[in-house]
N, C-alpha and C positions, 0 to 999 in steps of 0.2 A: 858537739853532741855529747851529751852524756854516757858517760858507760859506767857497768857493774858486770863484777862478779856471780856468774850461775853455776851451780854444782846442778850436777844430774847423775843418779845413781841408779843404781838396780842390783836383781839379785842372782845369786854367783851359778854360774851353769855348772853341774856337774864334770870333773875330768877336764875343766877350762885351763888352759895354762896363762891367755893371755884373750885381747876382746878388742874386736875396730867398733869404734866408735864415729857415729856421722850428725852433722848438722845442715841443714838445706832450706834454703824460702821455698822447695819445690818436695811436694809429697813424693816425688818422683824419685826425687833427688839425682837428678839429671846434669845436676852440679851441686858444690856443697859449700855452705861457712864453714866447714870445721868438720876437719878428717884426721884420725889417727885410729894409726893401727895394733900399736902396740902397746898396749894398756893393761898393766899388770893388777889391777887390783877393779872392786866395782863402784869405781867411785872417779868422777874429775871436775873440775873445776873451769870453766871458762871465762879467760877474762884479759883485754874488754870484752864485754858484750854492749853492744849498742841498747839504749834506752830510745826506741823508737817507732813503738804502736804497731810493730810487724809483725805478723805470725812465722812463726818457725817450726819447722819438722825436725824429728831425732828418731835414731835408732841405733841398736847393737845386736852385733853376734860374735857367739864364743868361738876360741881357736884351742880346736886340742891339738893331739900329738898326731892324732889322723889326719888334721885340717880343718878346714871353718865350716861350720857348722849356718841352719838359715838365720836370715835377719829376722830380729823380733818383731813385737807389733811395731808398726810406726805411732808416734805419741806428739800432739801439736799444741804450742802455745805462741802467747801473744807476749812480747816484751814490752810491756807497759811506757807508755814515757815518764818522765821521774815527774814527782809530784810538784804542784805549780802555784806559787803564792798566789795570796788574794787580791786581787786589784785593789788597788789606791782608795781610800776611804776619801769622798770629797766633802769640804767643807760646808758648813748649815751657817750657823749663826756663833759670833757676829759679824753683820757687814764689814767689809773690806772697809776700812777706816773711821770703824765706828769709835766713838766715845764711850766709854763703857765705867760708870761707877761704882767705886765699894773694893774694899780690903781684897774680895775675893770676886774672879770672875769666872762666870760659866764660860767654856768654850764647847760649841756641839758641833759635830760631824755627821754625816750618814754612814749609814755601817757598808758594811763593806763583805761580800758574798762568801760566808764561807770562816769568817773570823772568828776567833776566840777572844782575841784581848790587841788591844791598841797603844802605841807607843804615844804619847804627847809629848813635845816640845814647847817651852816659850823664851825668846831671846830678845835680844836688843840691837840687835842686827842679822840682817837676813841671813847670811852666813852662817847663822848657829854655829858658834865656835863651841867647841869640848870646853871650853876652860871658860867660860863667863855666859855659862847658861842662865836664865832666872829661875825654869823649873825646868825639871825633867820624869818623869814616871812610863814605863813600859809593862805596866801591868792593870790597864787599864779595861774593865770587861764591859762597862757601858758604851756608851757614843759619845759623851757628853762626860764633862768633870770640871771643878771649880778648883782655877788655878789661888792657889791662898798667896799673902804677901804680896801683893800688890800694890803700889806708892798712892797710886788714887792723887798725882800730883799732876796728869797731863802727859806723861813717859810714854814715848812709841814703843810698841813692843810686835815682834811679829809670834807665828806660832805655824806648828804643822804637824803631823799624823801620820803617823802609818800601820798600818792593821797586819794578824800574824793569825795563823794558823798551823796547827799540829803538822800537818802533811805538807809542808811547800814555805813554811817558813814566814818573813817579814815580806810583805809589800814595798814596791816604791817609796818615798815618803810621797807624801801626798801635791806638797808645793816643786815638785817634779813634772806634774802633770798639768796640775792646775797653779794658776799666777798665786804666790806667795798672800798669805791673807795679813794683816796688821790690825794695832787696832792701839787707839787710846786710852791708857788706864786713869781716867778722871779728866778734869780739866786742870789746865797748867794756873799753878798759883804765882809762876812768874809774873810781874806785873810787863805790860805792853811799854817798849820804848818812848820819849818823848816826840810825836811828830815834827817833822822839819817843814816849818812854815814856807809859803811860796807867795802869796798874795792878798792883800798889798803890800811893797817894799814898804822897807823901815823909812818912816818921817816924807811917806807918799801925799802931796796935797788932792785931794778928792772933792769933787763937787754936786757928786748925784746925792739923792737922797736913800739912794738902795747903796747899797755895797757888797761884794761877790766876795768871801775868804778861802782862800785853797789852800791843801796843806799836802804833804807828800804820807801815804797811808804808815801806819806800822804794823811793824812784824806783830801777830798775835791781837791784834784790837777790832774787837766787834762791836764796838761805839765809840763817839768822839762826845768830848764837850768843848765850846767853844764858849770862850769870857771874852767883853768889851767893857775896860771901864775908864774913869774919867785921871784916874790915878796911874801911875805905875805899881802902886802896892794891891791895887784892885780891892780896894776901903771901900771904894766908892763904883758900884757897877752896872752898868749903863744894861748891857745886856750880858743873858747865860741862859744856854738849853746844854744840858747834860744827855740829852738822846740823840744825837748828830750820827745818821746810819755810814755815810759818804764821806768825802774829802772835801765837799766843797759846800758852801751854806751860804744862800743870800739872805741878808739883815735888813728889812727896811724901814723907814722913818726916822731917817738920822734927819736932825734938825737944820732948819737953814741959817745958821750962825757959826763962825769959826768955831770949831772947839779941837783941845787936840785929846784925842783917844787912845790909850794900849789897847793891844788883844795876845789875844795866848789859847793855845789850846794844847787839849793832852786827851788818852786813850784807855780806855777800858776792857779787860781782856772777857773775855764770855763766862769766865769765874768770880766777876765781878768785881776784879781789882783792880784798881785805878793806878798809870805810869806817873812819870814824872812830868812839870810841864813843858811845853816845848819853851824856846825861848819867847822873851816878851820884845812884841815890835809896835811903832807909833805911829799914826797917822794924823795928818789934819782935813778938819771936811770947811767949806765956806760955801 
């Protein structure tokens, strides 16, 4: 529980030498917080006092050389509870694992009851370390503010809030309350690894006229493209779709005469940049 310091004063009784002072949850004062008797001056100090929404009663009477004199009026207050930050500013936009393009990005919150100004955070690991923040500002009076210096290269970044007021101080941070929000600064200009081929095995002899090509996905690739050609240098190409969504593509109308074939395929990252290709493998059809 919180406690402070209360002085309670008054004024001096004539011929007073000295003054009982009392404090009591009961008008009656049938029992007491806080008894003393000998109190040389008009003035004291109580402390702790509980900070805890309860009313209290007080009074005094002066002590002369004849004896004590009556108790004054009785006087009642309430000892407030200390003041209470503002709850957690919860997050608006952007989506939890949005892509978000541009030098600069907005990040918005909803406010939060009672606030003056909000602290922002953005990091590169959820942990918000002090020492490898990418921004920080705690003097922020909107909901919303546009984080600058951004890579706009694909970089996870996360971010979080917390709102502050005069009476009661900083809130929670917000990713306390609510699950941690992230979000992509652009798309990554990394290009997508080369796929690892699956089927058909190398120097496979094949006899249908469709043929089934599987490949193992890669990391980062939001299209594939797949080459058949009559060469190993792919001079000469039999088939090519550059929009392959999946891992696996059937081809048909391979011809009824031996022929032997390469294939190879590789991956396009959703930035538009194209990997390296996977290895080249050979097949024959009859």
């Amino acid at each position: 529980m919180t406690t402070i310091p209360i002085a309670f004063n008054w004024s001096p009784s004539s011929g007073a030498v000295k003054y009982h002072f009392q404090i009591s949850t009961q008008d009656n004062f049938v029992s007491t917080f806080y008894n003393m008797e000998d109190i040389n001056n008009t003035i004291v100090s109580v402390t702790p006092f509980p900070q805890n929404g309860s009313t209290y009663y007080w009074r005094v009477k002066a002590i002369d050389a004849l004896g004590q004199g009556d108790w004054s009026q009785v006087r009642s207050f309430v000892s407030a509870p200390p003041p209470q930050p503002p709850p957690p500013a919860s997050y608006a936009e952007p989506a939890n694992g949005a892509t978000v393009s541009g030098s600069a990005v907005a990040l918005i919150w909803n406010a939060s009851a009672g606030a003056t100004r909000y602290h922002l955070q953005v990091a590169k690991l959820p942990v918000f370390p002090k020492v490898n923040l990418h921004y920080s500002n705690d003097n922020i009076a909107a909901t919303q503010f546009a984080v600058p210096g951004m890579p706009n290269d694909g970089t996870k970044f996360y971010w979080r809030v917390r709102a502050f007021k005069e009476e009661g101080g900083w809130s929670a941070w917000n990713n306390v309350v609510f699950k941690t929000r992230h979000f992509f600064s652009g798309q990554s200009q990394t290009p997508p690894q080369g796929p690892l081929l699956v089927a058909p095995n190398h120097g496979a002899d094949i006899s249908e006229n469709s043929i089934t090509f599987n490949w193992k996905a890669a990391g980062g690739a939001a299209k594939y493209q797949l080459q058949i050609g009559t060469t190993n240098s792919f001079s000469a190409v039999f088939f090519n779709n550059v929009n392959i969504s999946g891992t696996s593509f059937t081809v048909p109308n391979f011809p009824d005469q031996t022929v032997r074939y390469y294939w190879r395929v590789r991956a396009c990252s959703a930035a538009g940049i194209w990997g390296n290709w996977s290895e080249t493998r050979m097949f024959n059809t009859n």
